[in-house]
C-alpha positions in Angstrom: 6.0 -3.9 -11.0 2.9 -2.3 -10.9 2.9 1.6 -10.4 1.0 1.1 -7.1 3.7 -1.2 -5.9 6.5 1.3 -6.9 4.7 4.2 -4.9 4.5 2.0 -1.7 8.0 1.0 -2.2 9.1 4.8 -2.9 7.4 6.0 0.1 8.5 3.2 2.6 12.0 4.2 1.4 11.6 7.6 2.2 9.8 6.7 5.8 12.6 4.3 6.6 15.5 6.8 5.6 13.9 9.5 7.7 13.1 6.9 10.7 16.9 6.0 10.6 18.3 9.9 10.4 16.2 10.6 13.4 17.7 7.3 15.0 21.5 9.2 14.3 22.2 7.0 10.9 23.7 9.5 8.1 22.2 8.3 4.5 24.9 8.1 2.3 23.4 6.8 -0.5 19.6 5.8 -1.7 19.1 3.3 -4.2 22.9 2.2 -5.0 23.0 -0.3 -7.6 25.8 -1.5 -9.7 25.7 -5.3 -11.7 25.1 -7.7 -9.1 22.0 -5.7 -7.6 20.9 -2.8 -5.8 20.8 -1.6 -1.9 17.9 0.6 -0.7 20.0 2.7 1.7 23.7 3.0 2.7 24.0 4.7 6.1 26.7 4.9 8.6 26.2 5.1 12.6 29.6 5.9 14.1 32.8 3.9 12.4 30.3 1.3 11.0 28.9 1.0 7.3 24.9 -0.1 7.6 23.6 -1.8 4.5 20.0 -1.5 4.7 17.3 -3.5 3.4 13.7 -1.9 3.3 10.5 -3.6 2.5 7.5 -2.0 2.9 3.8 -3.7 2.8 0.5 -2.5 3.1 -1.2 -5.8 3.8 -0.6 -8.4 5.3 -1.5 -11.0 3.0 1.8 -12.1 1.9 3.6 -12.6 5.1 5.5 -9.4 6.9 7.6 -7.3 5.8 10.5 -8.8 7.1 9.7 -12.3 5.9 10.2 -10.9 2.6 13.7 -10.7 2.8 14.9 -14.2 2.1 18.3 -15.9 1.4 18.1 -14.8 -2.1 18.2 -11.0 -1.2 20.4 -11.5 1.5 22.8 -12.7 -0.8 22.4 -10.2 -3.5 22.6 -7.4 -0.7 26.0 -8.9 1.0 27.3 -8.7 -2.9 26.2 -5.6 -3.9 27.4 -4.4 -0.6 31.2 -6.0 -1.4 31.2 -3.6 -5.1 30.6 -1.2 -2.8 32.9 -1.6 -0.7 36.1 -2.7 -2.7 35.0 1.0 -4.9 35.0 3.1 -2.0 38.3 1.3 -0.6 36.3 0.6 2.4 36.8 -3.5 2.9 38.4 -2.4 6.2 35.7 -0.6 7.5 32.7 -2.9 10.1 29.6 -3.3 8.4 26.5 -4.4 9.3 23.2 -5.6 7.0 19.6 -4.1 8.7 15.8 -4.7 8.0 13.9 -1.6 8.2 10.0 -3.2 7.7 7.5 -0.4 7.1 3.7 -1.2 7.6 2.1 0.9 5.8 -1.9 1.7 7.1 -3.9 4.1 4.7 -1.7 7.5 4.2 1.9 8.2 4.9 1.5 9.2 8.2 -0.5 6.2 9.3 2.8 4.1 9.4 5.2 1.8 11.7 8.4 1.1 10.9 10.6 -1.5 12.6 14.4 -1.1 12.6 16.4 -5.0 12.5 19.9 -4.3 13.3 22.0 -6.8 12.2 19.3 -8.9 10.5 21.8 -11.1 8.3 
């Protein structure tokens, strides 16, 4: 990944966590990983564990943002998201996996973000 890439990626992360705290969602963690993969944001809104997937583009050229997220990553997220889980003791607990798709125009604050509850 070129360090371009990483910057975009780093600051769609940040806009989308700080889009989401202002929408009432507490971050609990940033950039969780463990063997099977690695989840962008864990949040909670009320009872219910969010499991958010971010992706963040500058262009369009390669499709939207949330095209991006295919059955691949949605797989890797929904096991990722059961480590979690089981190590937190937390397989009771509702969950629900989110899109947050940052379009990123020129500088940070020349951005949109779009929030997909529930995307998969």
């Amino acid at each position: 990944m070129t360090a371009g890439r990483k910057e975009l990626g780093r600051v769609g992360e940040e806009l989308a966590a700080r889009f989401l705290q202002e929408s009432g969602y507490v971050i609990l963690e940033r950039n969780w990983r463990c063997r099977s993969g690695e989840i962008d944001l864990i949040c909670r809104k009320g009872d219910r564990i969010v499991f958010v997937e971010v992706r963040t583009r500058s262009g369009t050229g390669y499709g939207t943002p949330e095209e991006s997220v295919d059955a691949r990553k949605q797989r890797q997220v929904r096991e990722t998201a059961l480590v979690y889980l089981q190590r937190k003791g937390w397989l009771e607990k509702p969950v629900s996996f989110d899109v947050v798709a940052v379009r990123r125009y020129g500088n940070e604050s020349e951005a949109l973000c779009r929030h997909i509850p529930q995307a998969f």
